[in-house]
N, C-alpha and C positions, 0 to 999 in steps of 0.2 A: 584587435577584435573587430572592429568594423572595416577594416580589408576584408577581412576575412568574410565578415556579413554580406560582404559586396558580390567578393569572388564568387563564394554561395549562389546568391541573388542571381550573376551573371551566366554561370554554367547552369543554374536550373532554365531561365531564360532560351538559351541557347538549345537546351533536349527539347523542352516544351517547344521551340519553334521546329526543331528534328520529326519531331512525330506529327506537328500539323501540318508541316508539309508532306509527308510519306503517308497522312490519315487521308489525304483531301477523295472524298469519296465519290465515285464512278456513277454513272448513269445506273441509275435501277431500270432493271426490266424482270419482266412479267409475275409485277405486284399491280393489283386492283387497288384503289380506294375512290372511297366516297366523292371526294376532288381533288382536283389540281389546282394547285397555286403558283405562278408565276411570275417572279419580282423583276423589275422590270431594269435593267441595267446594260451588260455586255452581252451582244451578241450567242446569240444560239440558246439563249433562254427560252423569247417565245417561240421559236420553231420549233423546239422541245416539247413542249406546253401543247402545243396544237399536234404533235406527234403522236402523242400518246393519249390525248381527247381523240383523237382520228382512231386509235387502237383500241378503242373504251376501255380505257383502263380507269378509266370515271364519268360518273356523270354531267359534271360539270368544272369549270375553270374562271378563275377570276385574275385578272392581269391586274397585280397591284402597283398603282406609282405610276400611273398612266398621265400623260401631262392634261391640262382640263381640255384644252383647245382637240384631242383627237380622238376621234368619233370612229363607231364600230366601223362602219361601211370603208371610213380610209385603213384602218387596220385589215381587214376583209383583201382589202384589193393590194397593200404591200407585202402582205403575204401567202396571195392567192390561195384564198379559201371563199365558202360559199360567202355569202352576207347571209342565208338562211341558218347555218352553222354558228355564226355569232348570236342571230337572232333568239337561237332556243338554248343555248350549251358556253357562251361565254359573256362575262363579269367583266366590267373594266371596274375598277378603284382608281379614284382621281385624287382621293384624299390624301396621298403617304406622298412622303418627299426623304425620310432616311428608313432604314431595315426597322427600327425601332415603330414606325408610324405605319409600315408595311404591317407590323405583328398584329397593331392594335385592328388597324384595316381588315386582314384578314380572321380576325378571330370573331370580328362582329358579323362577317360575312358569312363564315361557319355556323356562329351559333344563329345567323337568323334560320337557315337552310337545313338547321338540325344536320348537320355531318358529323359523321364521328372517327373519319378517316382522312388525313389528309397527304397528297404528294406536292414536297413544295419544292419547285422546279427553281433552280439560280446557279449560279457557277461556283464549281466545286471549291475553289477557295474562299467562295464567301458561306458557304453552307452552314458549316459550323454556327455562327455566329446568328443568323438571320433565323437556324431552326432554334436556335438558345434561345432570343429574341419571341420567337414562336409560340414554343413550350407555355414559356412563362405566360405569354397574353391567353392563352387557352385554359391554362390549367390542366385540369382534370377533365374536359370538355372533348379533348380528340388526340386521337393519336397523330403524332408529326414522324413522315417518312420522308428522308432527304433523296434526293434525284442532281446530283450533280452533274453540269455541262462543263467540259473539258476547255481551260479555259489557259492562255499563256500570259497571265498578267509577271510586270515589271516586279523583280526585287524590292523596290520602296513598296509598292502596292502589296505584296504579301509580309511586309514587316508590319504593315500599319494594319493590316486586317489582324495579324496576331497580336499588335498591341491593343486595336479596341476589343478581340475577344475577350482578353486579359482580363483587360478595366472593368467589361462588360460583367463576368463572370464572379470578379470581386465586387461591383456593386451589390451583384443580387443575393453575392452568400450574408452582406456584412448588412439587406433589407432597405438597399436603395433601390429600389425598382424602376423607379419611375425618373 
């Protein structure tokens, strides 16, 4: 009976990892919202972020997970944009260090700004998890619309983001939140 639990356990495992790899979702385009959020990790996140602030497809954007030592004017000039663009239209968050402190970062950011729409920019295999992440710190507060960047991470690296989506997702059903 507990092979059998296991087997179980093991082939559900294995579909559930089948369809978040084949779910991992594409770059949205020509959706509006209130902002954009951009976590701050692998590559083509903020270029994304400032993509679609350049397209207004919102009014504003906050970079969360920003290390404390880097200031707008150096971000401005590594990825050649105005510094008057930073000045009126982006957020740095220096607070967050995992997707989890990203959520809270961003949800206090939203609700100071009154948003009620949010596009939160990150790489398509972590999206899942970080808009999960999201949802929850918000509540009821705004909508979350994923915006995935096409991203070629490592087999470990997509094992492990489906096992903390897992854990993640049985915390919250079983009212570990926090």
């Amino acid at each position: 009976m507990i092979f059998r639990l296991i087997v179980l356990a093991g082939l559900c495992w294995i579909g559930g990892f089948g369809i978040f790899l084949a779910t991992r979702p594409p770059p949205l385009e020509n959706t509006r919202t209130d902002a954009i959020v951009v976590l701050t990790g692998t590559s083509g996140r903020i270029t994304r972020g400032l993509e679609m602030l350049e397209a207004h497809a919102a009014k504003r954007m906050l970079i969360s997970g920003v290390a404390p030592q880097v200031r707008p004017r150096e971000l401005a000039h590594e990825y050649k944009v105005s510094p008057q663009v930073f000045a009126c239209c982006i957020d740095l968050g220096h607070e967050a260090v995992d997707t989890r402190s990203n959520a809270e970062e961003t949800a206090d950011w939203v609700r100071e700004h009154g948003y009620h729409s949010v596009r939160l920019v990150t790489s398509d295999w972590h999206l899942a998890r970080a808009r999960l992440e999201l949802v929850n710190a918000l509540g009821s507060d705004a909508t979350v619309i994923g915006d995935g960047v096409p991203g070629t991470p490592s087999y470990a690296v997509l094992v492990g983001e489906y096992n903390k989506l897992i854990l993640r997702r049985v915390a919250l059903l079983i009212g570990q939140a926090t």
